[in-house]
mmCIF file of the N, C-alpha and C atoms, coordinates in Angstrom:
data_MODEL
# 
_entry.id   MODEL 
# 
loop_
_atom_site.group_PDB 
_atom_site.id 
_atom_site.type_symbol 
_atom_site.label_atom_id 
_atom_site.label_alt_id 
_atom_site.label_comp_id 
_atom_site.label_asym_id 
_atom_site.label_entity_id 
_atom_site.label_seq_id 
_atom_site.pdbx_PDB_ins_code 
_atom_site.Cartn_x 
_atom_site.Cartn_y 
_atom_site.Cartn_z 
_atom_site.occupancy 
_atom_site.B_iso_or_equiv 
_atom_site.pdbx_formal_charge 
_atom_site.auth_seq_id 
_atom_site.auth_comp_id 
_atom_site.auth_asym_id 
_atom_site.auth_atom_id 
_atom_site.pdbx_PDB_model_num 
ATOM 1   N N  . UNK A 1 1  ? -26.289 3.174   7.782   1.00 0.00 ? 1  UNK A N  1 
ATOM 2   C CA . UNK A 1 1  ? -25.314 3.914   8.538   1.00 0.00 ? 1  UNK A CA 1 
ATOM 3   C C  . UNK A 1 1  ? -26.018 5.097   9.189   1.00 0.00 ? 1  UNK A C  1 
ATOM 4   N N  . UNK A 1 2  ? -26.208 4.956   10.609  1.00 0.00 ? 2  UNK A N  1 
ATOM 5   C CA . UNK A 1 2  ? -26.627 6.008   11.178  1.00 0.00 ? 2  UNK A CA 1 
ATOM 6   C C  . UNK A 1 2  ? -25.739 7.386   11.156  1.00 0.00 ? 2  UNK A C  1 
ATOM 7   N N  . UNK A 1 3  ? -25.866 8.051   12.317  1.00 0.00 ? 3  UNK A N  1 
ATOM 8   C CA . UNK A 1 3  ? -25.404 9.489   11.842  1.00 0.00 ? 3  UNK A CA 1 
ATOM 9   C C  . UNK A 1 3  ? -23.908 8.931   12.685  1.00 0.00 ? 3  UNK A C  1 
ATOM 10  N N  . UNK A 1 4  ? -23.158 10.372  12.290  1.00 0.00 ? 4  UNK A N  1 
ATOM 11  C CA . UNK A 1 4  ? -21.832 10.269  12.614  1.00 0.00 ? 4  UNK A CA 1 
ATOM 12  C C  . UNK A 1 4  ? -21.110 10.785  11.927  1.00 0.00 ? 4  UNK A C  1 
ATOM 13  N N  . UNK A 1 5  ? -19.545 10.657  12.385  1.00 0.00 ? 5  UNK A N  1 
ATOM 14  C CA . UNK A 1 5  ? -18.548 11.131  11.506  1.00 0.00 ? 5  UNK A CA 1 
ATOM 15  C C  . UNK A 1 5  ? -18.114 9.966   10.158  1.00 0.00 ? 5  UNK A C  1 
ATOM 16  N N  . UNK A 1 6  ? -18.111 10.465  9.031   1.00 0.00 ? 6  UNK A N  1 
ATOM 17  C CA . UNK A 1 6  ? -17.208 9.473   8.165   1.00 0.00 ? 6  UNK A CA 1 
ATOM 18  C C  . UNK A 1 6  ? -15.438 10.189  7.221   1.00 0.00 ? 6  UNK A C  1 
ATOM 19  N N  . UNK A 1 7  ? -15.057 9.108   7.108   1.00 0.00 ? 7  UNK A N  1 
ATOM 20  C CA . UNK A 1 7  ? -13.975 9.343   6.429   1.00 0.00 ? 7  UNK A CA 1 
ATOM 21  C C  . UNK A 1 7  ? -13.516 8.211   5.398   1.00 0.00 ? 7  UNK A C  1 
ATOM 22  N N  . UNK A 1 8  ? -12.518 8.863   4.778   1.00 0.00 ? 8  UNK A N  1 
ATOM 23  C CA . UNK A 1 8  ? -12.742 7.843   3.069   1.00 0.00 ? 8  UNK A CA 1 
ATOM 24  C C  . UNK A 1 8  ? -11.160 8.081   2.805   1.00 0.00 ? 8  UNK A C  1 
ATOM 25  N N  . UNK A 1 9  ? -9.925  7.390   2.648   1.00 0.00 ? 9  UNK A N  1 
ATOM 26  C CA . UNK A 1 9  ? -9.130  7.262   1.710   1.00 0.00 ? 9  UNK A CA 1 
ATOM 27  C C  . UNK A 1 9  ? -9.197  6.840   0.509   1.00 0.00 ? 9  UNK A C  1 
ATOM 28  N N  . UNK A 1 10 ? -8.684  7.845   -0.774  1.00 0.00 ? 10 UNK A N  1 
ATOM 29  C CA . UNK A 1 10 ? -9.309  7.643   -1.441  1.00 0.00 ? 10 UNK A CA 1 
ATOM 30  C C  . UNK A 1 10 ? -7.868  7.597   -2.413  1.00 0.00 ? 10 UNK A C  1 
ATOM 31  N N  . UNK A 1 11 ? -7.929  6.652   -3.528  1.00 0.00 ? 11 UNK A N  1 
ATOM 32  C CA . UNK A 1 11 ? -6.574  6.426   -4.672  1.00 0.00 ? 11 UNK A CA 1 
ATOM 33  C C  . UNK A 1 11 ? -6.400  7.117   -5.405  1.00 0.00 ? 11 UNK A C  1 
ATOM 34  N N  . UNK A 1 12 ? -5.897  7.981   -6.672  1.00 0.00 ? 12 UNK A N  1 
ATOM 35  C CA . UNK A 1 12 ? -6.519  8.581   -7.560  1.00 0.00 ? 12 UNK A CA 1 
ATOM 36  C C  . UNK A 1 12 ? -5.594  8.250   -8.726  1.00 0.00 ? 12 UNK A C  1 
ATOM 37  N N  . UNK A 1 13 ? -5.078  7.186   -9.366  1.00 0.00 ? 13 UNK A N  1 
ATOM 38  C CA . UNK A 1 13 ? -4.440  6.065   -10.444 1.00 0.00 ? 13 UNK A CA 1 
ATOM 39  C C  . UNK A 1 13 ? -3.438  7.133   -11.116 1.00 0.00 ? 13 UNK A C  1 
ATOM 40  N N  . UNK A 1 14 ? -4.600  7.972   -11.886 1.00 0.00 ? 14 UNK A N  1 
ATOM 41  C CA . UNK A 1 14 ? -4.023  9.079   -12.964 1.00 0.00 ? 14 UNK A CA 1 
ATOM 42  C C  . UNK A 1 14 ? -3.187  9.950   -12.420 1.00 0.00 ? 14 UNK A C  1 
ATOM 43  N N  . UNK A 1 15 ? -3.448  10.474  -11.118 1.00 0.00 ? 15 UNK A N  1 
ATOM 44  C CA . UNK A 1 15 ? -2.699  11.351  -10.904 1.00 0.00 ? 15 UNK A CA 1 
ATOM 45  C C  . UNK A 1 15 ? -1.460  10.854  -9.420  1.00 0.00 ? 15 UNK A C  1 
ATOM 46  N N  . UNK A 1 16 ? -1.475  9.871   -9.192  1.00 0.00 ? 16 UNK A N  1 
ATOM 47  C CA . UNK A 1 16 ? -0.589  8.686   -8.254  1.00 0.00 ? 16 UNK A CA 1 
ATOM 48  C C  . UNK A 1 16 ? -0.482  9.276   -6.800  1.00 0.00 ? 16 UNK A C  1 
ATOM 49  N N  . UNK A 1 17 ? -1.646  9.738   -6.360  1.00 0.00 ? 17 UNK A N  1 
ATOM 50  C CA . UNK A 1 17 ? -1.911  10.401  -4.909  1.00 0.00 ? 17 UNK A CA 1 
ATOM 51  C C  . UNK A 1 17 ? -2.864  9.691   -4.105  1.00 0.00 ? 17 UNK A C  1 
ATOM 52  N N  . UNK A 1 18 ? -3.190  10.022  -2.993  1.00 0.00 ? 18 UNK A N  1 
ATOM 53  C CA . UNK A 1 18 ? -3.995  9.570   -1.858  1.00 0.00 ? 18 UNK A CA 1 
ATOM 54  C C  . UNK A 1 18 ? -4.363  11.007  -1.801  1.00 0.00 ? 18 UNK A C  1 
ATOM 55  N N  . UNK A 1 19 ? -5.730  10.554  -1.101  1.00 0.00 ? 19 UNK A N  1 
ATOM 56  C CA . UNK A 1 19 ? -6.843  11.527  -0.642  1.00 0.00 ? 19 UNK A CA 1 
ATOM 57  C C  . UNK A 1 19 ? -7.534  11.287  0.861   1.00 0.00 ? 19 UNK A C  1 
ATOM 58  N N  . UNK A 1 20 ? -7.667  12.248  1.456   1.00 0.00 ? 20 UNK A N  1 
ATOM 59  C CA . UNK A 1 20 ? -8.633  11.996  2.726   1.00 0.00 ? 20 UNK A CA 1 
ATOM 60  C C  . UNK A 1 20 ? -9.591  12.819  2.681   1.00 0.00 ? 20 UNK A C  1 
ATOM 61  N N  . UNK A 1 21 ? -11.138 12.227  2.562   1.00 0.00 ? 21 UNK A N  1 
ATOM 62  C CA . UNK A 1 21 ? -12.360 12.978  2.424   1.00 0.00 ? 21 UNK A CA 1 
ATOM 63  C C  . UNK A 1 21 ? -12.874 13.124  3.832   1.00 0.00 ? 21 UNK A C  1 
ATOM 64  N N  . UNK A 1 22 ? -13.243 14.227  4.011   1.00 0.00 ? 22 UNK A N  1 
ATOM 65  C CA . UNK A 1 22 ? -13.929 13.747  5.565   1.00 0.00 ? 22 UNK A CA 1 
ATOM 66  C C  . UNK A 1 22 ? -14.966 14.407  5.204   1.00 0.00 ? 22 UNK A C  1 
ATOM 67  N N  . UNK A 1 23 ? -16.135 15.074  6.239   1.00 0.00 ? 23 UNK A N  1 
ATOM 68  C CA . UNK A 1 23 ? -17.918 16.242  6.227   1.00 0.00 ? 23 UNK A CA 1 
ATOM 69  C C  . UNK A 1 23 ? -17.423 17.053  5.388   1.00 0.00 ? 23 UNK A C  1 
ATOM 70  N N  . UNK A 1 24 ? -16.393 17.770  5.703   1.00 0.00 ? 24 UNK A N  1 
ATOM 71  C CA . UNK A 1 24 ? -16.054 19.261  5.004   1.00 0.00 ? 24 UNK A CA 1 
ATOM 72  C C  . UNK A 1 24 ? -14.900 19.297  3.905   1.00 0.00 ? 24 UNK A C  1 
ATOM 73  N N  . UNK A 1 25 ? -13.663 18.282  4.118   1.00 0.00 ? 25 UNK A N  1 
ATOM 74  C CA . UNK A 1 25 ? -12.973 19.091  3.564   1.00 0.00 ? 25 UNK A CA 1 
ATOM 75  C C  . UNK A 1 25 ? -11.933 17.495  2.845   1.00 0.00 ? 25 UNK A C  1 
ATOM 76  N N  . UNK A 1 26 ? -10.638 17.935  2.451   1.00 0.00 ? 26 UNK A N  1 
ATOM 77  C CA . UNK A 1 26 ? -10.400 17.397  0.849   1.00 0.00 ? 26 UNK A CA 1 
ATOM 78  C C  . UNK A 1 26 ? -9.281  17.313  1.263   1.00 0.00 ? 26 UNK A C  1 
ATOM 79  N N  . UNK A 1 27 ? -8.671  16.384  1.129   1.00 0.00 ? 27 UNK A N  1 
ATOM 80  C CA . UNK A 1 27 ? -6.710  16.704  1.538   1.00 0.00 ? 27 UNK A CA 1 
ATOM 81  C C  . UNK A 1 27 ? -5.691  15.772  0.989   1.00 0.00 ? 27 UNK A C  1 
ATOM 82  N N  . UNK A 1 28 ? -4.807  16.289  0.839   1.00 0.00 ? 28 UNK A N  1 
ATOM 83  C CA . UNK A 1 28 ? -4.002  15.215  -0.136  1.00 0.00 ? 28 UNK A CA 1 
ATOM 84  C C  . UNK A 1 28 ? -3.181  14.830  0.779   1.00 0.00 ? 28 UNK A C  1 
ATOM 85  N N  . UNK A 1 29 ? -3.249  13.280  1.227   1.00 0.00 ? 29 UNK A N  1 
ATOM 86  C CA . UNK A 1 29 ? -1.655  12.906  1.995   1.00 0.00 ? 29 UNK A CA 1 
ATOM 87  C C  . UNK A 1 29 ? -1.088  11.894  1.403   1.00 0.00 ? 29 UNK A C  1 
ATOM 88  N N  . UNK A 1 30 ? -0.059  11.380  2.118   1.00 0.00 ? 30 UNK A N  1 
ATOM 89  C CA . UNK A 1 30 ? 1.159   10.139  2.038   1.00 0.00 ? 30 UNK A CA 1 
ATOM 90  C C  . UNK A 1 30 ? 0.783   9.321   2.277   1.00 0.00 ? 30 UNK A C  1 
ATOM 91  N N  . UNK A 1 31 ? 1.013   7.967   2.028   1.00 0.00 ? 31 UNK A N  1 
ATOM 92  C CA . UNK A 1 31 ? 0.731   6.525   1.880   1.00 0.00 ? 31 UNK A CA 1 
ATOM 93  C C  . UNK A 1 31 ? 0.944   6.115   3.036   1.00 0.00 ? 31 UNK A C  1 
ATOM 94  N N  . UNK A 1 32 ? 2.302   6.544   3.967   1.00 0.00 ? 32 UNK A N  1 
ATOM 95  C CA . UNK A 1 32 ? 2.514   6.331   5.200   1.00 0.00 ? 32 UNK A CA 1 
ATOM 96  C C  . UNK A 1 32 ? 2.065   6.622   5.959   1.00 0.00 ? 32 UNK A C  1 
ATOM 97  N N  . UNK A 1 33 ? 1.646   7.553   5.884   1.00 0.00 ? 33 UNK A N  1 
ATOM 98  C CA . UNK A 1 33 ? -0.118  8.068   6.844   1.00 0.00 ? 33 UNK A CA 1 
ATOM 99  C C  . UNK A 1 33 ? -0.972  7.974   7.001   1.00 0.00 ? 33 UNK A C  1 
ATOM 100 N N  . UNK A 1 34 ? -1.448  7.010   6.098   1.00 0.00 ? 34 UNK A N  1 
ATOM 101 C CA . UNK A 1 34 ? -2.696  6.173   6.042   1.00 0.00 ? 34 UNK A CA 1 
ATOM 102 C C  . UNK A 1 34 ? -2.827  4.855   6.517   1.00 0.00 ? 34 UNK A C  1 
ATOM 103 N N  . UNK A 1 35 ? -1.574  4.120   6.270   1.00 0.00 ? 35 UNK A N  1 
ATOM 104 C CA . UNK A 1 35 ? -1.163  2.494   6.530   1.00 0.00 ? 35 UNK A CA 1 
ATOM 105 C C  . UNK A 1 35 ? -1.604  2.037   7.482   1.00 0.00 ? 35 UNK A C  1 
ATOM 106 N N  . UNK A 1 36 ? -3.010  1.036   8.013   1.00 0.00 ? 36 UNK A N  1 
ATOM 107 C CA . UNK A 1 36 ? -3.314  0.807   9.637   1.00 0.00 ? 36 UNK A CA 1 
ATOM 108 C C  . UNK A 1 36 ? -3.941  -0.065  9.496   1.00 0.00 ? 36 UNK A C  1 
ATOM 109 N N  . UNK A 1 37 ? -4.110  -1.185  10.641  1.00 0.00 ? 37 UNK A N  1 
ATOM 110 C CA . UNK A 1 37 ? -4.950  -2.310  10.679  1.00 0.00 ? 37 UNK A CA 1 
ATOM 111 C C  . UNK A 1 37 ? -6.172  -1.890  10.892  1.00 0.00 ? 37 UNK A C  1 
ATOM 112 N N  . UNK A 1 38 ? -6.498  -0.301  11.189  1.00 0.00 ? 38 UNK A N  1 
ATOM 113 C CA . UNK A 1 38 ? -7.886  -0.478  11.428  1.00 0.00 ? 38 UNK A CA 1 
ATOM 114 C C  . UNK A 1 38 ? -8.596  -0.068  10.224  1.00 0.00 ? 38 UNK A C  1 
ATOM 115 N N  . UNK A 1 39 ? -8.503  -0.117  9.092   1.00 0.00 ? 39 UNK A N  1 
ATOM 116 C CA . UNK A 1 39 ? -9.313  -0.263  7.987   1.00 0.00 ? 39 UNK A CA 1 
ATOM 117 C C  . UNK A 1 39 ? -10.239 -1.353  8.008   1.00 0.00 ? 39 UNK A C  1 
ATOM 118 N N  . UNK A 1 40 ? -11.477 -1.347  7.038   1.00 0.00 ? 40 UNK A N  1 
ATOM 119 C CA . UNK A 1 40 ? -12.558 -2.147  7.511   1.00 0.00 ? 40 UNK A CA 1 
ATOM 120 C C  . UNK A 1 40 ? -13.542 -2.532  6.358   1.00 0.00 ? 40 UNK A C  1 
ATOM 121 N N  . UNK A 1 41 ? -13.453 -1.331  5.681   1.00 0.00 ? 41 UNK A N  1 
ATOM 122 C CA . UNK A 1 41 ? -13.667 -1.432  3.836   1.00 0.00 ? 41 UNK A CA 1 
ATOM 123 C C  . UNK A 1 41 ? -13.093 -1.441  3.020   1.00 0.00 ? 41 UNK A C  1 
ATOM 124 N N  . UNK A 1 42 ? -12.897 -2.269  1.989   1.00 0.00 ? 42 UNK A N  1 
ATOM 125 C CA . UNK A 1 42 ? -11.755 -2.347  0.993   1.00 0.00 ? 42 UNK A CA 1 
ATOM 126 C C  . UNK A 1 42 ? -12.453 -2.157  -0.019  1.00 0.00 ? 42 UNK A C  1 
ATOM 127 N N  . UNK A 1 43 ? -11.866 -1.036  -1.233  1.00 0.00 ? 43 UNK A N  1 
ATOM 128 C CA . UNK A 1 43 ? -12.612 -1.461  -3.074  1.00 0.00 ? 43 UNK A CA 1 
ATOM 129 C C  . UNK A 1 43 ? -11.548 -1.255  -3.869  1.00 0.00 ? 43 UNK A C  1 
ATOM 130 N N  . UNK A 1 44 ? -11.764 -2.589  -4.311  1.00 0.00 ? 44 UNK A N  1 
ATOM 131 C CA . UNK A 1 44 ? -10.808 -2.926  -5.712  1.00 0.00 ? 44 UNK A CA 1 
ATOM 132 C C  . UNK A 1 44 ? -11.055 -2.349  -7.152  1.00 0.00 ? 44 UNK A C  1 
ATOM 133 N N  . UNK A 1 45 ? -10.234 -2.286  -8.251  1.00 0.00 ? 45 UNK A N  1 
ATOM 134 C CA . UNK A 1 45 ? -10.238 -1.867  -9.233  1.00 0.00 ? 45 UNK A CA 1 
ATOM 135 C C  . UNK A 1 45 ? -10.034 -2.975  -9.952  1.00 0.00 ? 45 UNK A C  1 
ATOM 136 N N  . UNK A 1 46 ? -10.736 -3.658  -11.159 1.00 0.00 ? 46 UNK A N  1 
ATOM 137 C CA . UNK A 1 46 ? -10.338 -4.301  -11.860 1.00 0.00 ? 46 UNK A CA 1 
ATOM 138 C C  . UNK A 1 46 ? -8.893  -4.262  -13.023 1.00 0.00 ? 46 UNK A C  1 
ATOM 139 N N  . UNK A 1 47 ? -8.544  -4.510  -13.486 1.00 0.00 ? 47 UNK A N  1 
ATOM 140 C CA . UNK A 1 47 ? -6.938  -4.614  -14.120 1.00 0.00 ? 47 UNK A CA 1 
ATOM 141 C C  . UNK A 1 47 ? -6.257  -5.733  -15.178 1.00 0.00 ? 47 UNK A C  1 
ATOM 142 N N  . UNK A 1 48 ? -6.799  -5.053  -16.321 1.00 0.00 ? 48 UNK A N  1 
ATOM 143 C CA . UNK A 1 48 ? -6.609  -6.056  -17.350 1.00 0.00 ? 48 UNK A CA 1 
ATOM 144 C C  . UNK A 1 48 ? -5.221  -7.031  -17.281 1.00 0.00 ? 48 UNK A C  1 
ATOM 145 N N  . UNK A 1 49 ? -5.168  -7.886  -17.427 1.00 0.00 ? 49 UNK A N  1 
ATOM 146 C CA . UNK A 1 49 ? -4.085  -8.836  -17.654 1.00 0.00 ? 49 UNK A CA 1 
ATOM 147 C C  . UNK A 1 49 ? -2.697  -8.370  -18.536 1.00 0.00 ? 49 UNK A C  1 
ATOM 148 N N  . UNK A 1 50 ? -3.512  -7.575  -19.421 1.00 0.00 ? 50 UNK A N  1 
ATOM 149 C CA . UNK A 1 50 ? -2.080  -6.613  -20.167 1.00 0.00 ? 50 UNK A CA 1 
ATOM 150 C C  . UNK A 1 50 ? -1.572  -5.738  -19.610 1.00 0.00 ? 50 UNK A C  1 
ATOM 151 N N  . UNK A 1 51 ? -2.030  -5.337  -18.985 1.00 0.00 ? 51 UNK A N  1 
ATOM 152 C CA . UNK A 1 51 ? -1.325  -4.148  -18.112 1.00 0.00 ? 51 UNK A CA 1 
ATOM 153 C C  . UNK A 1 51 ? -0.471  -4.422  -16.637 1.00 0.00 ? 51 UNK A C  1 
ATOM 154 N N  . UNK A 1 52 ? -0.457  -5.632  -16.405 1.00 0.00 ? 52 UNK A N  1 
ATOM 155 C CA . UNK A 1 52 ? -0.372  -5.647  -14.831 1.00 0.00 ? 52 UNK A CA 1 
ATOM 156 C C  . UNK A 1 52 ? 0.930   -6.892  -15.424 1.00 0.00 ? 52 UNK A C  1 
ATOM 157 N N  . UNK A 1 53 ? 1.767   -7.283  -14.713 1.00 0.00 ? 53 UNK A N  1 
ATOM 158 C CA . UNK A 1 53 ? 2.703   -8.536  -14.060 1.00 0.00 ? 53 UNK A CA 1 
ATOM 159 C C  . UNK A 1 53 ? 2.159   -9.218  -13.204 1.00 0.00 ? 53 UNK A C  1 
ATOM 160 N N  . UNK A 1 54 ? 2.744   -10.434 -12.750 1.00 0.00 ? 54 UNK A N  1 
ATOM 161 C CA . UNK A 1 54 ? 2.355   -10.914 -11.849 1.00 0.00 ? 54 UNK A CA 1 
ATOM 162 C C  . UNK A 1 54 ? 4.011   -11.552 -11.272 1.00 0.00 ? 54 UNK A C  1 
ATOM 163 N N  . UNK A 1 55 ? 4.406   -10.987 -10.119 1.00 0.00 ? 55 UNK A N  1 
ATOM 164 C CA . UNK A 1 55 ? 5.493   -12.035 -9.715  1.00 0.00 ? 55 UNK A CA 1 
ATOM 165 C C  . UNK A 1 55 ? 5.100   -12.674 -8.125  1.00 0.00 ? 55 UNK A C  1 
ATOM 166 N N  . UNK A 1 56 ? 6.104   -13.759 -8.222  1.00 0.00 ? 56 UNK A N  1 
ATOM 167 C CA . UNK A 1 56 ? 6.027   -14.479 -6.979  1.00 0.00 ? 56 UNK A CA 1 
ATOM 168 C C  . UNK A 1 56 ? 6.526   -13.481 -5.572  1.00 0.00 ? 56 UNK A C  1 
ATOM 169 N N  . UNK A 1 57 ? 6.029   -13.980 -3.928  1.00 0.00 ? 57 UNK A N  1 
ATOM 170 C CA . UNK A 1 57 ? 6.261   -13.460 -3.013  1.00 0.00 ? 57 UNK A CA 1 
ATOM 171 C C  . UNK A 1 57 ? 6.360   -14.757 -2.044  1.00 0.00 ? 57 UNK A C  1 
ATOM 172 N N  . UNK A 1 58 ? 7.689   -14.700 -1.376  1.00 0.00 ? 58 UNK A N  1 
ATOM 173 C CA . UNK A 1 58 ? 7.651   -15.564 -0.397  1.00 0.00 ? 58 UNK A CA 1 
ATOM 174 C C  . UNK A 1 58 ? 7.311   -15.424 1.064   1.00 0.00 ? 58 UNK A C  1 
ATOM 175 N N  . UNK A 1 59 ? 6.426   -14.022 1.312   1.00 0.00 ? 59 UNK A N  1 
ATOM 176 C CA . UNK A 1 59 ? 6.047   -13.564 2.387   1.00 0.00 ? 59 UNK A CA 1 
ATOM 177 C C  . UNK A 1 59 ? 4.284   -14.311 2.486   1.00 0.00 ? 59 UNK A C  1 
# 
């Protein structure tokens, strides 16, 4: 990755917020403010089988 601007939404489980990291600075936003097709990196969290459900979706 050459030079440039970056930015990072970021999850935070424990405390049930979103984050936006950018060069400088730290910010807490809304889920709806983040939501966009132009995302491009995704990282998953693994999730034990005891903890999670699984139901059906007809979408």
């Amino acid at each position: 990755m050459g030079g440039g601007h970056y930015t990072a939404y970021v999850y935070h489980d424990s405390e049930d917020k979103w984050y936006d990291f950018d060069d400088r600075h730290v910010s807490h936003v809304s889920l709806d403010s983040i939501k966009s097709s132009a995302a491009y990196v995704l990282f998953y969290k693994r999730v034990h089988a005891t903890t999670c459900s699984v139901t059906e979706s007809t979408q």
